[in-house]
N, CA, C and O atoms as a CHARMM CRD file, in Angstrom:
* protein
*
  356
    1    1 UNK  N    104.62200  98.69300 100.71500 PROA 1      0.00000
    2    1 UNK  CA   105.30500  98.38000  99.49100 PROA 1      0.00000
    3    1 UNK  C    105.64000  96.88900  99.40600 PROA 1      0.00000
    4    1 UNK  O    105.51600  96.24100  98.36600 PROA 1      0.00000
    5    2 UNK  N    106.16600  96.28200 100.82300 PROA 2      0.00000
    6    2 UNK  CA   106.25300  94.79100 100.58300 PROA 2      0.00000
    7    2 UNK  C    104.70900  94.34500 100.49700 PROA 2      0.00000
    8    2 UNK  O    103.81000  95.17900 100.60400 PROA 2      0.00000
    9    3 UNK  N    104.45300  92.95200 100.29300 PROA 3      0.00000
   10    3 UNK  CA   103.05500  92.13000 100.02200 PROA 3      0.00000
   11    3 UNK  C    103.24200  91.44300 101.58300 PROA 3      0.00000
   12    3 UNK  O    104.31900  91.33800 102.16900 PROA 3      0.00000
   13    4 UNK  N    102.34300  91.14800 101.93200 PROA 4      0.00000
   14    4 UNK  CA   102.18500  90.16400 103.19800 PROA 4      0.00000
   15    4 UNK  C    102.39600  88.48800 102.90900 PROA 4      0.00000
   16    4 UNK  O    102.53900  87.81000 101.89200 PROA 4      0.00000
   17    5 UNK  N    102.33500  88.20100 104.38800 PROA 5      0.00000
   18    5 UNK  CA   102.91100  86.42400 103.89700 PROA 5      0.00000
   19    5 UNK  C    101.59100  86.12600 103.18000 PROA 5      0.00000
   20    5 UNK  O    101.72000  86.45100 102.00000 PROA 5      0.00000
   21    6 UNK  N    100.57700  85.71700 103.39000 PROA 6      0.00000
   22    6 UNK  CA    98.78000  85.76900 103.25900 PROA 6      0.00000
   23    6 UNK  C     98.68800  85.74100 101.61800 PROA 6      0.00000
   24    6 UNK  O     98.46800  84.73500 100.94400 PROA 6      0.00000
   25    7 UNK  N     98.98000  87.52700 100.96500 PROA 7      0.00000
   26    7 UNK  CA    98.91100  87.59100 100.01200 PROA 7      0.00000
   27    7 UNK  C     99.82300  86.71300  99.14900 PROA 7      0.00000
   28    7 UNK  O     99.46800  86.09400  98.14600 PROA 7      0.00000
   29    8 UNK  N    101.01900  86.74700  99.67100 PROA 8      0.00000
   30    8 UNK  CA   102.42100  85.74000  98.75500 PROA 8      0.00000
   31    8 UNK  C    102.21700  84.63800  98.61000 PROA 8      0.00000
   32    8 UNK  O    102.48500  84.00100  97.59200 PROA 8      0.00000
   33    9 UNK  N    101.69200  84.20700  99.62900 PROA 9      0.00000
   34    9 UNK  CA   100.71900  82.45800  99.67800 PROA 9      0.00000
   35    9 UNK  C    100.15000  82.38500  98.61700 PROA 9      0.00000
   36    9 UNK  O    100.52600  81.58400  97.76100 PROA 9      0.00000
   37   10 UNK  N     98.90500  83.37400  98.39600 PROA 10     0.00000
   38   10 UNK  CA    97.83000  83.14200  97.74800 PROA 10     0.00000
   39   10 UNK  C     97.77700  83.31800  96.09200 PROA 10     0.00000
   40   10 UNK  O     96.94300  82.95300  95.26400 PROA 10     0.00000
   41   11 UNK  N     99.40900  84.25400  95.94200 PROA 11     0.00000
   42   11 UNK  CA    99.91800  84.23000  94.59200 PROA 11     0.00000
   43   11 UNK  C    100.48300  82.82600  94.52400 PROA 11     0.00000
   44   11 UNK  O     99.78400  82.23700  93.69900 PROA 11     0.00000
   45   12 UNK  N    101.08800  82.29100  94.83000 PROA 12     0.00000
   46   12 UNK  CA   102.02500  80.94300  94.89300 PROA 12     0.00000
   47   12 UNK  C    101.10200  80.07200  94.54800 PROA 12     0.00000
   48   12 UNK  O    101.27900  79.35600  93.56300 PROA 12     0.00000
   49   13 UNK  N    100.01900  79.99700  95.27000 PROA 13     0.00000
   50   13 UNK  CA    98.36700  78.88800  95.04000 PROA 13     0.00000
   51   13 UNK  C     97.55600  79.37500  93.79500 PROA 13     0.00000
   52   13 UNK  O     96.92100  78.50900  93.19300 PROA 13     0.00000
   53   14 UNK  N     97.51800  80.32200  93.46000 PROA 14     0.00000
   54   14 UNK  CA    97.42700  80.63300  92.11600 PROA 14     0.00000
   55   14 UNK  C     97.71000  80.47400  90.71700 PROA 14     0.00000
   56   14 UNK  O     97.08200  80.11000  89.72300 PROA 14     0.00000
   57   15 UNK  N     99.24400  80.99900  91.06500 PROA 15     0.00000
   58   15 UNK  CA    99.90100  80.68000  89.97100 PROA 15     0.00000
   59   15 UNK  C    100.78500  79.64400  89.55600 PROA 15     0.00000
   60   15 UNK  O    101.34700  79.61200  88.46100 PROA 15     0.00000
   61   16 UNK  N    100.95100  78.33200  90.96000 PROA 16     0.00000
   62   16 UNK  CA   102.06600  77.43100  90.68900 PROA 16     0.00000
   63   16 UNK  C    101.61700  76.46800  89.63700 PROA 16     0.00000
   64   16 UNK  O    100.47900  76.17800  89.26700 PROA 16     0.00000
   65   17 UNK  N    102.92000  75.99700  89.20300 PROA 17     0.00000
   66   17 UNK  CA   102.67000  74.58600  88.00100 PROA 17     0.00000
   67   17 UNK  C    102.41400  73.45100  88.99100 PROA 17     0.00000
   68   17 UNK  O    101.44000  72.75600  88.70200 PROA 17     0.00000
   69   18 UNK  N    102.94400  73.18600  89.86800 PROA 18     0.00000
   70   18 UNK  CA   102.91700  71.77400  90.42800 PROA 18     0.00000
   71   18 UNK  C    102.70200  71.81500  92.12900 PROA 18     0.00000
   72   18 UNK  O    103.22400  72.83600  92.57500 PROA 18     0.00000
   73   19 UNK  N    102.24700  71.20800  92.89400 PROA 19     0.00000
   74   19 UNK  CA   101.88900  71.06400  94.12700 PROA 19     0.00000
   75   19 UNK  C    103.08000  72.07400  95.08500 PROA 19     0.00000
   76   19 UNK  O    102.74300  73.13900  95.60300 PROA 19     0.00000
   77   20 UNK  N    104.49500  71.49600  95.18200 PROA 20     0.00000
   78   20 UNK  CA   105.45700  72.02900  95.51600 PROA 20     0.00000
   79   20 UNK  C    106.26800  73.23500  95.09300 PROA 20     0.00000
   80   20 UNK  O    107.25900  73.78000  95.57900 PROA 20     0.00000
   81   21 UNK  N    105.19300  73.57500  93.55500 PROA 21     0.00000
   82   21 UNK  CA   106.09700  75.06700  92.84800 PROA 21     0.00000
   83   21 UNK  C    106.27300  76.37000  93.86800 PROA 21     0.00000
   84   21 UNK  O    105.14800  76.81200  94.10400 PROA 21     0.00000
   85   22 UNK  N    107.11600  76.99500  94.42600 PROA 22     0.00000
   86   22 UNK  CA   107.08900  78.42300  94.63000 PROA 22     0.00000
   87   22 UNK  C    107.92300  79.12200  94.43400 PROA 22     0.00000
   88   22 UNK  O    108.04200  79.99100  95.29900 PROA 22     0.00000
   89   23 UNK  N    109.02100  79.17400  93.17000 PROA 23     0.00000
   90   23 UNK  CA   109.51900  79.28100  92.67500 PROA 23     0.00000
   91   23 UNK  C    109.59600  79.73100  91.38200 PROA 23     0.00000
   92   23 UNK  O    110.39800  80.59600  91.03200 PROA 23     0.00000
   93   24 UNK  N    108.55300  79.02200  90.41400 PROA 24     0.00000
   94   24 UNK  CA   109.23900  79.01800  88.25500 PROA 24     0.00000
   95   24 UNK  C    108.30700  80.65500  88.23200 PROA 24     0.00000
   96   24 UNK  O    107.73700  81.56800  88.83000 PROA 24     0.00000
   97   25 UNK  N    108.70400  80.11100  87.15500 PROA 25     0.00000
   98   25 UNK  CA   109.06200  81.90100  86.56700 PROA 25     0.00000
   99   25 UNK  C    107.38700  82.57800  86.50100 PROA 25     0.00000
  100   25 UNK  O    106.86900  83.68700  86.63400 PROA 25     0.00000
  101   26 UNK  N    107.08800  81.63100  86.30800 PROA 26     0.00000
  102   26 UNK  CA   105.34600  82.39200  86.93400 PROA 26     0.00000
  103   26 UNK  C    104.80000  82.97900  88.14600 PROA 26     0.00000
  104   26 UNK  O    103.93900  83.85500  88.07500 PROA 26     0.00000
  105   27 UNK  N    105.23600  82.56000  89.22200 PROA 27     0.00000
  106   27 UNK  CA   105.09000  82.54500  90.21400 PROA 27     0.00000
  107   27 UNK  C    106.04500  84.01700  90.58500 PROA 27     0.00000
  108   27 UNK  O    105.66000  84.97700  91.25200 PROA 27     0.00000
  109   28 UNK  N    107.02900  83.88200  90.09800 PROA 28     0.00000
  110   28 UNK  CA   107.90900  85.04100  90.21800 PROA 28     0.00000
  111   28 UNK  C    107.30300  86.10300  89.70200 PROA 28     0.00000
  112   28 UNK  O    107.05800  87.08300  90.40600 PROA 28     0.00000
  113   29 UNK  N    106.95800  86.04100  88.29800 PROA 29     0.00000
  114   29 UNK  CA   106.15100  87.13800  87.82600 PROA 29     0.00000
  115   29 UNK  C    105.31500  87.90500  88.06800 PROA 29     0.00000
  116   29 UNK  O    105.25000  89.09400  87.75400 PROA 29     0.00000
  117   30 UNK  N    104.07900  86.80000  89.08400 PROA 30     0.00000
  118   30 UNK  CA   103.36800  87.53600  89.62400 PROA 30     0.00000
  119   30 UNK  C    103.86600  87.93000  90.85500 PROA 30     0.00000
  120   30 UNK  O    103.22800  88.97200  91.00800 PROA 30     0.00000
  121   31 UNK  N    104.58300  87.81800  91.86700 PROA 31     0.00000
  122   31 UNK  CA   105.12700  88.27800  92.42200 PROA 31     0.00000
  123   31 UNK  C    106.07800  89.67000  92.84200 PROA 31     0.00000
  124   31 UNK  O    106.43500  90.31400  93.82800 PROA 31     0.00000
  125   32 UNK  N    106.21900  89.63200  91.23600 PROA 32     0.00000
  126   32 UNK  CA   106.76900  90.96300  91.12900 PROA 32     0.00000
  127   32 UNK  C    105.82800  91.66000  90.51700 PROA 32     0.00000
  128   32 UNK  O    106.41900  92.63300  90.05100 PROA 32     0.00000
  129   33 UNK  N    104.48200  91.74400  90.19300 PROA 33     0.00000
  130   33 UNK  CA   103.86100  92.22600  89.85500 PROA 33     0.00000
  131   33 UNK  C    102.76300  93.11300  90.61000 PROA 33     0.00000
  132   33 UNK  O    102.20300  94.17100  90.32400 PROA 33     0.00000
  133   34 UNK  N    102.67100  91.93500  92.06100 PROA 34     0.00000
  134   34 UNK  CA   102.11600  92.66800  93.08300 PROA 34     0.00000
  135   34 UNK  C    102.82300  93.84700  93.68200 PROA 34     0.00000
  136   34 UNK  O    102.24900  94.83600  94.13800 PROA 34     0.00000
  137   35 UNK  N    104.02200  93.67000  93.64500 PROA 35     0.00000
  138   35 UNK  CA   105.31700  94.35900  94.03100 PROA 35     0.00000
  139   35 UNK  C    104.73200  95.71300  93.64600 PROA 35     0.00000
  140   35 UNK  O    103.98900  96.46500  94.27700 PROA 35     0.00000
  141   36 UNK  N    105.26500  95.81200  92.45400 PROA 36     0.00000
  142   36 UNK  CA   105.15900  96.93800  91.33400 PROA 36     0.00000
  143   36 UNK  C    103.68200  97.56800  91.45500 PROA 36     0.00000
  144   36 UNK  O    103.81200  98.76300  91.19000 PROA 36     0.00000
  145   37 UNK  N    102.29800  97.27500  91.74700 PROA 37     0.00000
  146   37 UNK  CA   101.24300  97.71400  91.92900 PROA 37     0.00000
  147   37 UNK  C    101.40200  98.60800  92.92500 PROA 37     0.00000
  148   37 UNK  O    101.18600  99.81700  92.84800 PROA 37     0.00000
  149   38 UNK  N    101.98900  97.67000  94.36900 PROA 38     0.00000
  150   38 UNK  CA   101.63600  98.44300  95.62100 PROA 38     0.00000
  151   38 UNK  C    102.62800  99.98200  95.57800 PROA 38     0.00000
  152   38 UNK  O    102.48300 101.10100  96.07000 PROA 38     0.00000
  153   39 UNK  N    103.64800  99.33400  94.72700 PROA 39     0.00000
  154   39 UNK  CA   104.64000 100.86000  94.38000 PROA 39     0.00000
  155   39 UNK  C    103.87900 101.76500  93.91900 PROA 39     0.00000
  156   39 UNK  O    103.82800 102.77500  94.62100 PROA 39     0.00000
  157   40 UNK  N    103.44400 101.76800  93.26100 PROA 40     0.00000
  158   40 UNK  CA   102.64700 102.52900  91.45700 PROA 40     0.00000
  159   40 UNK  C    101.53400 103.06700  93.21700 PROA 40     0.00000
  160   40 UNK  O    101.97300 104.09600  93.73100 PROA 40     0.00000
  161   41 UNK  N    100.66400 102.61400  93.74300 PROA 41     0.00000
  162   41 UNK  CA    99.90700 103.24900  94.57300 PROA 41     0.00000
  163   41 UNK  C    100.50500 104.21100  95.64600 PROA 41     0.00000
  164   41 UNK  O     99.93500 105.24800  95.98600 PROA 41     0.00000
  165   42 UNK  N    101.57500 103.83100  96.10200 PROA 42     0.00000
  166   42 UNK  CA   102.70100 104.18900  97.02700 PROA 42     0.00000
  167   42 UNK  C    103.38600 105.80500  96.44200 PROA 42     0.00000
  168   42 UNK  O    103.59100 106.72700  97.23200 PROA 42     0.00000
  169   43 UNK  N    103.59000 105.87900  95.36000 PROA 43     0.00000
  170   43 UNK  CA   103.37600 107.01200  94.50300 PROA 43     0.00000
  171   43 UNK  C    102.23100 108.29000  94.18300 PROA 43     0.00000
  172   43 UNK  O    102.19500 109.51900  94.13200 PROA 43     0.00000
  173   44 UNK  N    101.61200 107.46300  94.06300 PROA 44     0.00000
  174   44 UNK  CA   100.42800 108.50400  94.45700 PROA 44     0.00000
  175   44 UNK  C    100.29100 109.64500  95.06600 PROA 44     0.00000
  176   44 UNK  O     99.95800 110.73700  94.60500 PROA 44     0.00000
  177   45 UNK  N    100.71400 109.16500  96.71400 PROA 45     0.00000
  178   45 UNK  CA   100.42800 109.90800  97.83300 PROA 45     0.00000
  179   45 UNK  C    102.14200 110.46000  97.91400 PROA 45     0.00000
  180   45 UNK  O    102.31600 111.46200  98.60900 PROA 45     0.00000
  181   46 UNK  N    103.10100 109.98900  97.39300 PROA 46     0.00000
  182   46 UNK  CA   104.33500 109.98300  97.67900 PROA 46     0.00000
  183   46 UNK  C    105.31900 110.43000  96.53000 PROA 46     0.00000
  184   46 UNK  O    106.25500 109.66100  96.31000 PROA 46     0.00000
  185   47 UNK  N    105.19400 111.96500  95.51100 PROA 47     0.00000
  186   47 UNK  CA   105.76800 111.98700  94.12500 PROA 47     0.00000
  187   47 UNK  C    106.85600 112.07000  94.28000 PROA 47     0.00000
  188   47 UNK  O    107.48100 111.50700  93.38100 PROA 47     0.00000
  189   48 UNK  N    107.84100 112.80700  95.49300 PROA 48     0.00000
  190   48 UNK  CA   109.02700 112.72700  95.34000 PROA 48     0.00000
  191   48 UNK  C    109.76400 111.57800  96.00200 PROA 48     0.00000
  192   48 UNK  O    110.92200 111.84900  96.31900 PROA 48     0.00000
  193   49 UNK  N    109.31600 110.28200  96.29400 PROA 49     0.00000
  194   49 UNK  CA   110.41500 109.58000  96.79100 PROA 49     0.00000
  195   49 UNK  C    110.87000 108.90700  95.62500 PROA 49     0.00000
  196   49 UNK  O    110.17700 108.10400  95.00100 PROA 49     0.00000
  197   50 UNK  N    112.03500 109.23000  95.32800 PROA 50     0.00000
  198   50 UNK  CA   113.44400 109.10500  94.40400 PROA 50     0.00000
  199   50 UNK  C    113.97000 107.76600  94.42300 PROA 50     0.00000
  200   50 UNK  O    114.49600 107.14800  93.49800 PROA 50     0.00000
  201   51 UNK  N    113.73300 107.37100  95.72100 PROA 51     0.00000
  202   51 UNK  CA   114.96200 106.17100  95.92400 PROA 51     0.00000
  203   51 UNK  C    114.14100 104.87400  96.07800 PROA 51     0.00000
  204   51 UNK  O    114.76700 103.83300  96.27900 PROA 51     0.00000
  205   52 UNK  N    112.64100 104.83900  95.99400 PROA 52     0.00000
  206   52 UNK  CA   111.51800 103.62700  95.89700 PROA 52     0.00000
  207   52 UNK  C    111.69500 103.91900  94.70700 PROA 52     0.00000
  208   52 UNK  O    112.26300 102.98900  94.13500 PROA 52     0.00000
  209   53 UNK  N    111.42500 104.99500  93.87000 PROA 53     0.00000
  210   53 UNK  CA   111.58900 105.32700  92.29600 PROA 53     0.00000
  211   53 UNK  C    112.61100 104.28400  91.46600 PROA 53     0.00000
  212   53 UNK  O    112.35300 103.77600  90.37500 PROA 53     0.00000
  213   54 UNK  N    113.80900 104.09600  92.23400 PROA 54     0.00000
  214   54 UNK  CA   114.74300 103.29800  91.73100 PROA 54     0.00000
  215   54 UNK  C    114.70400 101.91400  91.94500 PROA 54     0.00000
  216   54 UNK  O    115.32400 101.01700  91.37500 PROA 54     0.00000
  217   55 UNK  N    113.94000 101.87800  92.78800 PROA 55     0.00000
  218   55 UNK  CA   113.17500  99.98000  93.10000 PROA 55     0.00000
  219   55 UNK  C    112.68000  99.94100  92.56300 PROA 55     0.00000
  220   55 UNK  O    112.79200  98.79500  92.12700 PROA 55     0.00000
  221   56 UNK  N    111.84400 100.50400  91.96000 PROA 56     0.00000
  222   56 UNK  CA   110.33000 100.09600  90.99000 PROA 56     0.00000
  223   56 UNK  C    111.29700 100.26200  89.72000 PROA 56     0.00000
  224   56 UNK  O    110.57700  99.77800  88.84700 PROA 56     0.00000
  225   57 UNK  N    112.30800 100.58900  89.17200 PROA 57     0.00000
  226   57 UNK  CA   112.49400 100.45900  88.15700 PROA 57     0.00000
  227   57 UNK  C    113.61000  98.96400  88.28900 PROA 57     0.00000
  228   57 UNK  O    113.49900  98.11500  87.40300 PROA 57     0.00000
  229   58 UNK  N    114.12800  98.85300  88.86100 PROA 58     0.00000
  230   58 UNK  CA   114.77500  97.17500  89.14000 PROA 58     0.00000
  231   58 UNK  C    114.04500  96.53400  89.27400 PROA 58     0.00000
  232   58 UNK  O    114.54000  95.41200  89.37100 PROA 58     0.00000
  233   59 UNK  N    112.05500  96.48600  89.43400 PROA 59     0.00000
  234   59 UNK  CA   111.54100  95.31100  89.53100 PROA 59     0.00000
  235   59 UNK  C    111.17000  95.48500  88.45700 PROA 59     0.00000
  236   59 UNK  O    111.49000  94.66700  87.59500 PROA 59     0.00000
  237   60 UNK  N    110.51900  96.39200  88.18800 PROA 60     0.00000
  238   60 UNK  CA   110.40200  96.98500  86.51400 PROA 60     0.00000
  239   60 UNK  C    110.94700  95.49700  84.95200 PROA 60     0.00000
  240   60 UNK  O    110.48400  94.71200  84.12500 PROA 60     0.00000
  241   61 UNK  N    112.27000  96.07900  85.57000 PROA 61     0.00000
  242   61 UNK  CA   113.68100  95.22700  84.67100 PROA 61     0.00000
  243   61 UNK  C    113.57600  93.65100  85.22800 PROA 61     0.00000
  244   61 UNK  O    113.66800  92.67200  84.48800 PROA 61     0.00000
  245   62 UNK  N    113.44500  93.61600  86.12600 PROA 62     0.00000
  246   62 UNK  CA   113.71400  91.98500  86.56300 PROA 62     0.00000
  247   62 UNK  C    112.36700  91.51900  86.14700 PROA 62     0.00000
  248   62 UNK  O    112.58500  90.38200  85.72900 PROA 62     0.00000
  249   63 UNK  N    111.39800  91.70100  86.05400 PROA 63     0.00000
  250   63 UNK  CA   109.89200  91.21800  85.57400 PROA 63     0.00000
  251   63 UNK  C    110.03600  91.12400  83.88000 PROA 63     0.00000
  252   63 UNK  O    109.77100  90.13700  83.19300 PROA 63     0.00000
  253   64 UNK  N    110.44600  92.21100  83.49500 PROA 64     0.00000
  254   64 UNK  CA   110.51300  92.38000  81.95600 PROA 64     0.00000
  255   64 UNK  C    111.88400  91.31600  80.97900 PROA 64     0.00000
  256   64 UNK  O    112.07700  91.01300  79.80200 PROA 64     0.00000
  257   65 UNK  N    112.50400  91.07900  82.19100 PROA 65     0.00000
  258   65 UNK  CA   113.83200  89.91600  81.56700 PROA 65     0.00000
  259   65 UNK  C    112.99300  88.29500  81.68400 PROA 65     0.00000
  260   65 UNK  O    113.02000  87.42800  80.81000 PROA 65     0.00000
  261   66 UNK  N    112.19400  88.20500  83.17100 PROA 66     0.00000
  262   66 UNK  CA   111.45000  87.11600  83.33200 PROA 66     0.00000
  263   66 UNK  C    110.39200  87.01800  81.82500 PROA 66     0.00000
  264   66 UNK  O    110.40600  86.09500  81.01000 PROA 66     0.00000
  265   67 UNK  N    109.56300  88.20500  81.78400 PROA 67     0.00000
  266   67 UNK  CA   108.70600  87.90600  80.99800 PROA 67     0.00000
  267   67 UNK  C    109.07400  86.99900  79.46100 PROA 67     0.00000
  268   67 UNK  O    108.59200  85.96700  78.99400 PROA 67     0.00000
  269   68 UNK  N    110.27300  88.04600  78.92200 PROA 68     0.00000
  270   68 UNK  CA   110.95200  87.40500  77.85600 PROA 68     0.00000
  271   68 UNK  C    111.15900  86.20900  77.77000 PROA 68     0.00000
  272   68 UNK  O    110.62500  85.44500  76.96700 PROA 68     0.00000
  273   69 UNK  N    112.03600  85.91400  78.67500 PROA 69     0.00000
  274   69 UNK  CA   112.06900  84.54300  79.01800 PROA 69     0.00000
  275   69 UNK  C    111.15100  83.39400  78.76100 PROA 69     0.00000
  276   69 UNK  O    111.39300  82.46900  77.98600 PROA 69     0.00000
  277   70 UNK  N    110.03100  83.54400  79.51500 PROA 70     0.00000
  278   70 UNK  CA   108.95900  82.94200  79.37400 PROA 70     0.00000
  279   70 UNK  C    108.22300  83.05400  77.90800 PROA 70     0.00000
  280   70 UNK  O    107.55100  82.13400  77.44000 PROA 70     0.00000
  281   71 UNK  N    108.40300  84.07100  77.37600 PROA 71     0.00000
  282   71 UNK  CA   107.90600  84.23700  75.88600 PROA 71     0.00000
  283   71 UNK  C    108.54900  82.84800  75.19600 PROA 71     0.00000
  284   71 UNK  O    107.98100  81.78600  74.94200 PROA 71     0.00000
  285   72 UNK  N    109.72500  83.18500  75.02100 PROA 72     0.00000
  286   72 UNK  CA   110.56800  82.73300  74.70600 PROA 72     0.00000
  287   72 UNK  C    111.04200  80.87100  74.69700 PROA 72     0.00000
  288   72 UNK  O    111.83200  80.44400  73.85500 PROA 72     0.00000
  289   73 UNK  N    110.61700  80.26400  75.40900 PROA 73     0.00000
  290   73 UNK  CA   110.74700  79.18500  76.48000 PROA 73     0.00000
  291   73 UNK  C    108.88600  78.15400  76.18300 PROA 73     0.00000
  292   73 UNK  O    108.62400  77.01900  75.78600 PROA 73     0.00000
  293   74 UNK  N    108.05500  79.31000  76.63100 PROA 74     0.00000
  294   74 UNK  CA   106.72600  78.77000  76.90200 PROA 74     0.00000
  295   74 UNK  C    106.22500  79.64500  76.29600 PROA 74     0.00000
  296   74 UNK  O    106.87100  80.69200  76.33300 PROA 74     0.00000
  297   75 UNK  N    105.10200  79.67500  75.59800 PROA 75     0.00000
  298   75 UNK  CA   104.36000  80.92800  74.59300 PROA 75     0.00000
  299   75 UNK  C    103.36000  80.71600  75.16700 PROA 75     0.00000
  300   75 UNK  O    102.54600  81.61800  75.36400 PROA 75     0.00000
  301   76 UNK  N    103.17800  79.50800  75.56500 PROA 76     0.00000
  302   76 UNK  CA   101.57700  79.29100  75.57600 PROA 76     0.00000
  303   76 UNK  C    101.25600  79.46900  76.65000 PROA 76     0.00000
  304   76 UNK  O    100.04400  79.67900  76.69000 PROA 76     0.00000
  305   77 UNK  N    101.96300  79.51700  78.10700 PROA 77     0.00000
  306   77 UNK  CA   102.28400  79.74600  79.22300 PROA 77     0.00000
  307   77 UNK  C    102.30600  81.26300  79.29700 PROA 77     0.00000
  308   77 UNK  O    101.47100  81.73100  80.07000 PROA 77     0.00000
  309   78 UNK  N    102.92100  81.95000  78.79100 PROA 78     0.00000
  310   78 UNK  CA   103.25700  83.51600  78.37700 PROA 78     0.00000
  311   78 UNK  C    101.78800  84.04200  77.95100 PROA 78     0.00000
  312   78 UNK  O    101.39000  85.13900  78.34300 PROA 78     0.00000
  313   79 UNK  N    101.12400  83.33300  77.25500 PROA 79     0.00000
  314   79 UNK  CA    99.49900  84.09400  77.22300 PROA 79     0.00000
  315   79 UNK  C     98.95000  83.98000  78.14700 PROA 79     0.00000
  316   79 UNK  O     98.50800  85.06500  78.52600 PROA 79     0.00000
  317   80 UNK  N     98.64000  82.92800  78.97600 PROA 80     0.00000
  318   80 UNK  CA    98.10300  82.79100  79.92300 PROA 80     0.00000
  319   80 UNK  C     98.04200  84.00700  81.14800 PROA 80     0.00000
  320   80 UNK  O     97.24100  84.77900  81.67400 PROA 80     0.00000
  321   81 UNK  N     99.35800  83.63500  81.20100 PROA 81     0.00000
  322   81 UNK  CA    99.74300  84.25900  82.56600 PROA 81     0.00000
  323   81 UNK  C     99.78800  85.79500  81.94200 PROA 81     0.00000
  324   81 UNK  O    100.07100  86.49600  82.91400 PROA 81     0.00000
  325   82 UNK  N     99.62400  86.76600  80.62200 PROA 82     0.00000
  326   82 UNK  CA    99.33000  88.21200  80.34500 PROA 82     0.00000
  327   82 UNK  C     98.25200  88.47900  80.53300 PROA 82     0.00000
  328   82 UNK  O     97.75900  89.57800  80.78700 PROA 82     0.00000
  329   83 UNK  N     97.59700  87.09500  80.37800 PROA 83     0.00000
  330   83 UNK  CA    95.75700  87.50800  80.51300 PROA 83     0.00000
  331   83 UNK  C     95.19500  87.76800  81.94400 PROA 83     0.00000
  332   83 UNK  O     94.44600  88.62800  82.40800 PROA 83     0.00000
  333   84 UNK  N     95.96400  86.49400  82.55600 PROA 84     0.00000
  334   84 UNK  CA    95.48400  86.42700  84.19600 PROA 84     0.00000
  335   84 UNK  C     95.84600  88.29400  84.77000 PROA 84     0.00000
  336   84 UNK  O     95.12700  89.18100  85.23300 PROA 84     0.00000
  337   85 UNK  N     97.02600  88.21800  84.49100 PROA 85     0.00000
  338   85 UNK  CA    97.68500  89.52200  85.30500 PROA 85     0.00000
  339   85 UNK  C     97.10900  90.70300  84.74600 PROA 85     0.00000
  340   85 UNK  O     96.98900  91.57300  85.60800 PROA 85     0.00000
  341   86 UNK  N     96.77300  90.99400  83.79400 PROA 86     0.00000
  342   86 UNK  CA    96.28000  92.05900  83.35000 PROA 86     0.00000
  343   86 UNK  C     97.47900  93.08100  82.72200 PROA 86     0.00000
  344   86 UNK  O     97.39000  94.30300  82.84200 PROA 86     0.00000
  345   87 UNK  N     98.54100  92.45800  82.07900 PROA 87     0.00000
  346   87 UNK  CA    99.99500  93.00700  81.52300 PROA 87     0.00000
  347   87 UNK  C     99.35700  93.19400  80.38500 PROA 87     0.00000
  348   87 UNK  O     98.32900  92.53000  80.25300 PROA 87     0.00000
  349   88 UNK  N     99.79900  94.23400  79.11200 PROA 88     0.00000
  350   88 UNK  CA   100.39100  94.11100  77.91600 PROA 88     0.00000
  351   88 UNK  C     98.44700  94.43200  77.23900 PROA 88     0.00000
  352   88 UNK  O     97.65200  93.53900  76.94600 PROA 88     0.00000
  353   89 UNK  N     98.26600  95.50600  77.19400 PROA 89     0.00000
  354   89 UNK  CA    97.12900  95.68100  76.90100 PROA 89     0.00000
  355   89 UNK  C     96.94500  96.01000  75.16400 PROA 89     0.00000
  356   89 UNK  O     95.82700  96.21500  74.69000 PROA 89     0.00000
């Protein structure tokens, strides 16, 4: 359910604005996005765990306040990064 250091790297090199970004709200996004995948698979094999159920819905919420944000803030940034990730079909 967590991502490895490897993978977190390789989101950070992906998605940062600037040499030193690992941090802005992109970076976060996808971050929580990998999150939320490995859950959603983690489910699968796993229907009654209840209490990952309630993590995935707090990353759920914390991704969906980021996203706004970024709508909000950067639009043009906000397409980008729906297209890359594969959000909002």
């Amino acid at each position: 359910m967590s991502i490895t250091k490897e993978r977190k790297r390789e989101l950070i090199e992906q998605f940062r604005i600037h040499e030193n970004d690992t941090g802005s709200v992109e970076v976060q996004i996808a971050i929580l996005t990998e999150r939320i995948n490995r859950l959603i698979e983690h489910f699968e094999k796993h229907k009654h765990d209840t209490n990952s159920k309630r993590g995935l819905l707090s990353l759920v919420g914390r991704r969906r306040k980021l996203l706004k944000y970024l709508a909000r803030t950067n639009p043009e940034s906000y397409k980008n990064l729906i297209a890359k990730l594969g959000l909002r079909k």
